[in-house]
C-alpha positions as CSV (number, residue, x, y, z in Angstrom):
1,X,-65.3,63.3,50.5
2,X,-67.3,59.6,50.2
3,X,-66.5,57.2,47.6
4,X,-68.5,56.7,44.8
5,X,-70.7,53.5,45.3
6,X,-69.3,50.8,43.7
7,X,-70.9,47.2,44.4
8,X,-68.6,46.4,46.4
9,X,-70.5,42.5,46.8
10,X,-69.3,42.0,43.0
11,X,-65.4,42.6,43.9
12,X,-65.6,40.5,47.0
13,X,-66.7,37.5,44.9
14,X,-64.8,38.5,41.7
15,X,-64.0,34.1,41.2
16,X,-67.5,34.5,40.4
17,X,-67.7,36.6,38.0
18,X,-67.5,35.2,34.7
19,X,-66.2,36.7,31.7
20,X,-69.3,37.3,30.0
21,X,-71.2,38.8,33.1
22,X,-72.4,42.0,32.6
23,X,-70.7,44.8,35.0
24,X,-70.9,48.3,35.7
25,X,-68.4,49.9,34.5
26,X,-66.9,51.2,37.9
27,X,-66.9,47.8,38.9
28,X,-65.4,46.7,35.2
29,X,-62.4,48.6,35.9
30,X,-61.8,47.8,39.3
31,X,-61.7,43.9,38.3
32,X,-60.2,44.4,35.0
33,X,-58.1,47.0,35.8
34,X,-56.1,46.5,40.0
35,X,-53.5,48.9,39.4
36,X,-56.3,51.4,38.7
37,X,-54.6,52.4,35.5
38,X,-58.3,52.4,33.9
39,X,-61.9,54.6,35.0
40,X,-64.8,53.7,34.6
41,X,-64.8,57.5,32.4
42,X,-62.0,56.1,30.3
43,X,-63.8,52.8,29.4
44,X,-66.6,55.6,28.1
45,X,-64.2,56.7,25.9
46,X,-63.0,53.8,24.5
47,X,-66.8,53.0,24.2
48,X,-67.4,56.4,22.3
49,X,-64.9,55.6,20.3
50,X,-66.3,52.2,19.5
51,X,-63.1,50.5,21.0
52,X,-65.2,49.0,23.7
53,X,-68.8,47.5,23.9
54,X,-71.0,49.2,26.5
55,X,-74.6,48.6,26.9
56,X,-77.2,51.2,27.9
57,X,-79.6,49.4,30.3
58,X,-82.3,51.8,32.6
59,X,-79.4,54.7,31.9
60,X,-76.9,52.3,33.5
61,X,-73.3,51.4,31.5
62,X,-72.5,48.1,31.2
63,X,-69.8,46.1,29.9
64,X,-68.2,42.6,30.2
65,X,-65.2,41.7,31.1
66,X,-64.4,39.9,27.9
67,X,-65.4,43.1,25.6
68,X,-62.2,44.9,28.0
69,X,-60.3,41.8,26.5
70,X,-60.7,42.5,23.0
């Protein structure tokens, strides 16, 4: 079974990443989240639930790193 894509580029460089930088949200949760204790379907949860800001670009969820904070 392959791995979902993930931009792999973004975690590499994560010290430049800033906090309002918007992210996909696999990539959201592999930054936010190490211990993978959080998916990228659980942050569309907490988005659902409006717990979490996501934004809807080109069918594409994104989120920042500071809306995970709040």
């Amino acid at each position: 079974m392959t791995p979902k894509h993930t931009n792999m580029k973004a975690l590499d460089h994560q010290r430049d990443v800033t906090a309002d930088d918007p992210l996909r949200l696999a990539v959201a949760e592999k930054i936010a989240f190490p211990d993978g204790s959080m998916t990228a379907a659980g942050l569309r949860r907490e988005a659902v639930s409006d717990r979490l800001r996501v934004e809807r670009i080109a069918g594409k969820d994104y989120t920042t790193l500071e809306a995970i904070k709040r």
